[in-house]
C-alpha positions in Angstrom: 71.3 33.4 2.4 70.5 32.5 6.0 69.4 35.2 8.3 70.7 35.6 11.9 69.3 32.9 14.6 66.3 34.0 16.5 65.5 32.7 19.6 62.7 32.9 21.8 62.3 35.3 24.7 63.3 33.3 27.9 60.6 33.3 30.7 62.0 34.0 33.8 59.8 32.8 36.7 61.6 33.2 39.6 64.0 36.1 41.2 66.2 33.5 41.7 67.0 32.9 37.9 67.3 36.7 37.6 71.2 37.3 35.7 72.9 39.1 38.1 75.1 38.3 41.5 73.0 38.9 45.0 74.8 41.9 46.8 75.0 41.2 50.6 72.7 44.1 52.0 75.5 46.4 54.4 74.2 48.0 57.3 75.3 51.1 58.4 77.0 50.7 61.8 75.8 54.5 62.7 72.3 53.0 62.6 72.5 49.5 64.4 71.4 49.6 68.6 75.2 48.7 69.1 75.9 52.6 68.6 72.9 54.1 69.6 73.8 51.9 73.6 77.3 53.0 73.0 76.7 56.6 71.8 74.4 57.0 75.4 77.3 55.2 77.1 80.2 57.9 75.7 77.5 60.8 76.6 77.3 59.4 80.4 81.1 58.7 80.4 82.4 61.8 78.8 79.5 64.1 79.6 77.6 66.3 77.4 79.7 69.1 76.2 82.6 69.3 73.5 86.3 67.8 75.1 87.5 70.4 72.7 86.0 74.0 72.8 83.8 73.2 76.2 80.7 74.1 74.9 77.1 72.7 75.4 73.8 72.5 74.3 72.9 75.4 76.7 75.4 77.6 74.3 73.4 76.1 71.3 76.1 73.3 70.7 75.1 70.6 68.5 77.2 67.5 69.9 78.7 64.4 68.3 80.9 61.2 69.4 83.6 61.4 67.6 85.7 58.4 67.2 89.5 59.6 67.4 90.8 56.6 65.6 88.7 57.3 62.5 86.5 54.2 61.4 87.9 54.6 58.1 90.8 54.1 59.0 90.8 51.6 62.5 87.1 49.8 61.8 88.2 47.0 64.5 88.1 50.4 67.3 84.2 51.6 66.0 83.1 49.6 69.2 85.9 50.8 71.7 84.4 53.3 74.2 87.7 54.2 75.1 88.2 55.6 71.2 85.6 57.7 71.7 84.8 61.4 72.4 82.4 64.5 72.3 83.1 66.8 70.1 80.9 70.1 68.9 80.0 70.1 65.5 82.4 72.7 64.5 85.5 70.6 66.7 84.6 67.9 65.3 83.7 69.2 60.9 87.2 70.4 61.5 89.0 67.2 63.0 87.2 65.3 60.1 88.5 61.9 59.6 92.3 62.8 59.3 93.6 63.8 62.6 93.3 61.7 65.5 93.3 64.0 68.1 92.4 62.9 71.7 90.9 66.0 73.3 88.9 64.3 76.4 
């Protein structure tokens, strides 16, 4: 009776040889300088208190840019100033990413 084949360990000496597909690496848009420039620019354009309720960080507001097209959902408009607003926290939790409210 012959036994099942055994074959020696392979020696990988290289990442490259490694058995598995290289994943591009995605970066987060919400990180990159191209939102942190247009983020500033919204704040300067829009000012700096929710288009919605009208607070401000004097009232203890915590404010966001909200894109009213939701990236999810219009990705080509994540760069488009003029899809952009300030919302409050709260305004903006409770838009979430379904509505696409203008407020401003």
């Amino acid at each position: 009776m012959i036994g099942p084949s055994i074959t020696e360990p392979r020696v990988i000496s290289q990442w490259s040889e490694l058995p598995f597909s290289e994943q591009p690496n995605e970066v987060n848009f919400l990180q990159t300088t191209e939102w942190r420039q247009l983020r500033r620019k919204a704040f300067e354009l829009y000012g700096n208190y929710c288009a919605c309720c009208g607070k401000t960080p004097k009232n203890g507001a915590v404010l966001h840019v909200d894109h009213i097209k939701p990236r999810s959902l219009r990705p080509d408009l994540e760069s488009d100033i003029t899809n952009l607003q300030i919302l409050c926290d709260g305004c903006n939790q409770d838009k979430s990413n379904i509505s696409e409210r203008k407020w401003r």
